[in-house]
N, C-alpha and C positions, 0 to 999 in steps of 0.2 A: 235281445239279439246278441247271439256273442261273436266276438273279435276272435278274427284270424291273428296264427302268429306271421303271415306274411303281409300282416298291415293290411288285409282286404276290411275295410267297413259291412258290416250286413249293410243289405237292402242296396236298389238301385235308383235308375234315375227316371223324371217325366219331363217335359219343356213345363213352361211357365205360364198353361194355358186357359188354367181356370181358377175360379177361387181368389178370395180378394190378396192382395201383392202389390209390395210396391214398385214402380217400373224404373225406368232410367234415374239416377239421382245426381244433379247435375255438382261440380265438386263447389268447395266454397273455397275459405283460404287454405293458399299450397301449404302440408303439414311442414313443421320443423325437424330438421334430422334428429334423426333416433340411432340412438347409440346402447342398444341393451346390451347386457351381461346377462351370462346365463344365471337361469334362475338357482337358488339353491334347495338341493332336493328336500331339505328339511321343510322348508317353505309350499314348496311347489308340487309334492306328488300328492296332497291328502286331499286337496280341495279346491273348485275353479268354481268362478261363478258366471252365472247367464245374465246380461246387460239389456232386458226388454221393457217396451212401453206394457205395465202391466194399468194406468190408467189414462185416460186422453186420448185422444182422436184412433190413435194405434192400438187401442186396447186389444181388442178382437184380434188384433195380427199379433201382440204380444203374447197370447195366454198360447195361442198354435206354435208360436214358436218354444215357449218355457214347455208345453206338453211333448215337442220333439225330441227335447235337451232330454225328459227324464224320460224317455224308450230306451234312450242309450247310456245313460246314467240313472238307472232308478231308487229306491231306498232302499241303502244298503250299498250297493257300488260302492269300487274307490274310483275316482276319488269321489266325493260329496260334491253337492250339486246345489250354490248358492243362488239364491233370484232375486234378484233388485230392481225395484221400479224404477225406470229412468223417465217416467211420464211425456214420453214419447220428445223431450227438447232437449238440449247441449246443455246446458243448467244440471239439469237432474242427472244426464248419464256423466257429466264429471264431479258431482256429488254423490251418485253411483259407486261409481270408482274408484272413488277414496275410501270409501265405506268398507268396499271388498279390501283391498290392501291390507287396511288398516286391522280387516279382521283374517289375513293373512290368508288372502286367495293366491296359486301360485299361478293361473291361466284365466284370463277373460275372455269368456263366449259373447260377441254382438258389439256395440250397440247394434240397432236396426241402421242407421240411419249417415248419410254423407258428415251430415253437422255433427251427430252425437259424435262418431268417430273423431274427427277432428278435435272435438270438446275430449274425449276421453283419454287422444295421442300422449300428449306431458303427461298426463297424470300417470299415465303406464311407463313413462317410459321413465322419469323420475325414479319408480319403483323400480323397475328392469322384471315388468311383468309384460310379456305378448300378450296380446290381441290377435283374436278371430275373429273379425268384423262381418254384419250382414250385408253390408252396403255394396252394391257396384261401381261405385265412385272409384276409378283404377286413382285418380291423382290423393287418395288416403293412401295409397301403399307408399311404404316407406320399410328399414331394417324394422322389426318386432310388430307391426303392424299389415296387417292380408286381409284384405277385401275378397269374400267368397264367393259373392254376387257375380254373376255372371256377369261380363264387360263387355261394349261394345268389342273393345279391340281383342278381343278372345274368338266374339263369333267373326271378323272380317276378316282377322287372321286364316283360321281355319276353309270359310269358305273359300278363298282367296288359291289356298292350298287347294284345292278340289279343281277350282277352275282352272289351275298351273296343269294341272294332271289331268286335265282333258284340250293340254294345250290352249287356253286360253288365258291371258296376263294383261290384256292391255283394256284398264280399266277406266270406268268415268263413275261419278255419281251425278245423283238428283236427290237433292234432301232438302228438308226442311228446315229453315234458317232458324232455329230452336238449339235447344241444348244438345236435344240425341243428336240432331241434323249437325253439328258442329261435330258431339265426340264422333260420330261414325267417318266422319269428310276426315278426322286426325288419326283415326283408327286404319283407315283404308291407305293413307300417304305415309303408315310407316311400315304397314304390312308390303305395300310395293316397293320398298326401300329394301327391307331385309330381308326379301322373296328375291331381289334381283330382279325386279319387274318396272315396266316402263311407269314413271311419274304419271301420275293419273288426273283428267281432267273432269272438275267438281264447279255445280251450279248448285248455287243456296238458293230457294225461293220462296216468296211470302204468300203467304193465305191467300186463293182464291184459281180461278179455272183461267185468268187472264196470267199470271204471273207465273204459276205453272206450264202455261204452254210458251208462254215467253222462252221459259230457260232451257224447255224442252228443243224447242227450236234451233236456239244456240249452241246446247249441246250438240245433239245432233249433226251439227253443220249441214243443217238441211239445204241453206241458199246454196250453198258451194257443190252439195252435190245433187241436186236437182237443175241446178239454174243452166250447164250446158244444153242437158236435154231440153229446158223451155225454150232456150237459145236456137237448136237445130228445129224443133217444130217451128216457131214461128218464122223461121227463115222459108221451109217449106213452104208453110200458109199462102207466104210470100209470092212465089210466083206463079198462083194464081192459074195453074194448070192441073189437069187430073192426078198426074203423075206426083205432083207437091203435094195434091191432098191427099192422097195413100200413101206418100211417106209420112207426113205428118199422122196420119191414124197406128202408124205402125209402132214409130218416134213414143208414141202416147200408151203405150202398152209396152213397151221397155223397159224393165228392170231400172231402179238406180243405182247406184252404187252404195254399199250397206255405209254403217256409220264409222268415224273412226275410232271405233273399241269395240269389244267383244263380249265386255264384262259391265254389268251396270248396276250400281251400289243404289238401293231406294231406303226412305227411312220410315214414311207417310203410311199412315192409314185410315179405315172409315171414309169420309167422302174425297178425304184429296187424295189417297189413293187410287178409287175408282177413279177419277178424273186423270190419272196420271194415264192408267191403264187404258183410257178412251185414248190420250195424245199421241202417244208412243206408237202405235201405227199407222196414226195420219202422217208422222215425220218417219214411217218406214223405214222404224227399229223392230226388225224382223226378231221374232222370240228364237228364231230357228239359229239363226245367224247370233245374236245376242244372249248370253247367259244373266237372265233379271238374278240378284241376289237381294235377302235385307235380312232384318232385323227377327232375335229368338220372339217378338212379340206377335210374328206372323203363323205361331203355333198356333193361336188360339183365333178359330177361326169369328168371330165375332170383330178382328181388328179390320175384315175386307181383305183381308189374304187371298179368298177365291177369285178376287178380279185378276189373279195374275198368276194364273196357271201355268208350271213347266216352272215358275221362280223357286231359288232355293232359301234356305234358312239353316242355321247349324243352332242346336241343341241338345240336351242330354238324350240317352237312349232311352223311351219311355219302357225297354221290353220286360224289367223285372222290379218296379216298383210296386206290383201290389202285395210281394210282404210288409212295407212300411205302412201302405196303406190297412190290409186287414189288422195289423200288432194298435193301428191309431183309431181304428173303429171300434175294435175289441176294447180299447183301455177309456176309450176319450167319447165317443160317438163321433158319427161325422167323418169325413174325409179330409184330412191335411193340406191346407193350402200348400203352392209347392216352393215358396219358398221356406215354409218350413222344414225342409230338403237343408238346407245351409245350417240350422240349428241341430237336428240330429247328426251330421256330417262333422260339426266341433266337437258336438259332446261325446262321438266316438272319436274322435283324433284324441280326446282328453284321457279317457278310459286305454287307449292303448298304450299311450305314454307316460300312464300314471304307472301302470303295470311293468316299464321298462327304467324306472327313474326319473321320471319327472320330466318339466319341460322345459328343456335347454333351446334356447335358439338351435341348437346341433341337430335334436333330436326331431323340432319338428320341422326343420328344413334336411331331411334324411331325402336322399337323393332316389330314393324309387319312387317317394310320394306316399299316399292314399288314395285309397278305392272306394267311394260315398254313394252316395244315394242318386248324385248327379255326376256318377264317372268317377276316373281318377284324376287327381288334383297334387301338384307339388308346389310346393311353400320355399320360392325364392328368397335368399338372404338380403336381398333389397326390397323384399316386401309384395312382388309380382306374384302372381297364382299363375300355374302353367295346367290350363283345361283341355283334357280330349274329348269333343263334341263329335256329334252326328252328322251330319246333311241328310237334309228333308227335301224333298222333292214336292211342291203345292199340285194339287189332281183335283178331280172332278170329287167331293166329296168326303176329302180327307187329305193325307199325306203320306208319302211314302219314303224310307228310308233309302238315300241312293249310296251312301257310303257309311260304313259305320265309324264308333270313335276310334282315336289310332290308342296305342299302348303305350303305356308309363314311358315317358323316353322320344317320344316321337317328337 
């Protein structure tokens, strides 16, 4: 596949709905600043190497990921395309690491993983070699280290933006007191912050149909805005005349008063999802009234996504990824897991900037960005990825695109 000179990557993008992947990766310890220097081009334009679990538990996700690197780097390309087994643990990918340097890699593709990455930060940055990490762990970024993985706080950012744009900002969640459940409750309170949007009210709740409805409750302020109208019927009841009982019949068929938000962050799936989706209109969280949003894992309809029809989700545009796919069936058999999306996407940022000089921290924080497999992506100098996603609309059957992703810049 060859590279544009306006930095477009072949191939596009698909969400993250089938095929084995790995999902949220919760972070470990906060990395150490990083202080890179650009690389120097004698070093850095011939050769970069891919950091994947080629044996251990990840194997199978490692060989998809090193078969993505070489579509976009194959034999022959510059620069050269090293692969080293980080046997899927923090161990191996900072003995990885060293290995590469030492054999004067000038860019590191991967690791897979929150911990590798972390394990791998000093070592790269000692060297003053960047990282393209697989991980969605947003707390790995740092200056010479990007996390490609798609982040919670990428997709609630975005939706967020969609709901602002249909007039809607005043946000709550319900999440799962777990890791995602945490980064998405941090993801939502900074996107309302630098949206200029009202501070958003979040219930964390634990495994089961009792504690979910518990916080659903609360959330909702169902007492407070239910509990006048029990107030005025049983007043009616009260006196005990014809005219009491058909107000109170009337009282009892009254609208209540919707909830206070408009916007509602979920993070759950498989049964506590369905069980959310039974609550939420016993406490008359109108769908019509209420915009559900969650998580890019509600692509793949296997998570219970269909219990919550009308909800959104932001993801990559699936519309023109089947050139990556036929170029990976043609060469490899099989169909590409999608985060193997993130592996082809470095190894063309690699290929384009080996062809312009090499890779300076300058070059691949170049302010238009790239255009990958999963959209266009720009590579912040403190280490942040800035993603233009979709918004998907859940339907009877599938999903529908209700906005697409915005452009380089937005």
């Amino acid at each position: 596949m060859l590279l544009l000179a306006t930095a477009a990557l072949a191939g596009c993008g698909e969400p993250y709905s089938d095929g084995p992947r790995v999902g949220y990766q919760p972070p470990v310890a906060a990395p150490q600043p990083f202080r890179p220097a650009d690389v120097p081009p004698a070093r850095g334009a011939n050769k970069v190497t891919i950091l994947v679990p080629l044996t251990g538990g990840y194997a199978e996700l490692g060989q998809a990921l090193l078969h993505a690197a070489q579509l976009a780097l194959p034999e022959g390309a510059t620069p050269t395309l090293d692969a080293r087994d980080t046997a899927g643990t923090p161990e191996g990918a900072a003995a990885a690491a060293r290995e590469a340097i030492a054999a004067g890699t000038g860019l590191i593709l991967g690791p897979l993983t929150s911990a590798e990455t972390a394990a791998v930060a000093p070592v790269a940055r000692e060297a003053g070699v960047a990282v393209l990490a697989f991980t969605n762990a947003s707390a790995q970024a740092q200056p010479g280290v990007w996390p490609l993985g798609i982040t919670p706080g990428q997709q609630v950012r975005r939706l967020m933006l969609a709901a602002q744009a249909q007039s809607k900002g005043r946000a709550a969640a319900l999440l799962p007191d777990n890791d995602l459940g945490h980064a998405m409750s941090d993801a939502l309170v900074l996107a309302a912050s630098t949206l200029g949007l009202p501070a958003p009210e979040i219930r964390l709740h634990a495994a089961g149909m009792g504690a979910i409805n518990s916080a659903a409750r609360d959330l909702s302020g169902y007492g407070s805005r239910r509990g006048p109208i029990d107030a005025q019927i049983k007043a009616a009841r009260a006196t005990n005349t014809p005219e009491g009982r058909k107000r109170a019949q009337e009282l009892a068929r009254s609208p209540i008063p919707p909830p206070p938000f408009d916007t509602l962050l979920l993070a759950d799936g498989g049964e506590a999802l369905a069980e959310i989706a039974t609550v939420l209109p016993y406490y008359d969280v109108d769908h019509g009234a209420v915009q559900v949003i969650g998580p890019l894992q509600w692509a793949n309809p296997g998570s219970g996504s269909g219990n919550m029809q009308g909800a959104w989700y932001a993801a990559p545009d699936p519309a023109g990824r089947s050139a990556l796919e036929q170029d990976y069936a043609a060469k490899f058999g099989g169909r590409p897991s999608p985060i193997a999306d993130l592996a082809f996407d470095a190894a063309s940022v690699a290929r384009l900037l080996a062809g312009q000089g090499g890779f300076s921290i300058g070059a691949l924080t170049r302010p238009g960005g790239f255009t990958g497999v999963d959209g266009w992506f720009t590579l912040l100098p403190d280490g942040e990825v800035r993603r233009g996603l979709s918004v998907f609309r859940i339907e009877r059957g599938g999903a529908t695109m209700v906005e697409p992703a915005p452009g380089p810049g937005s």
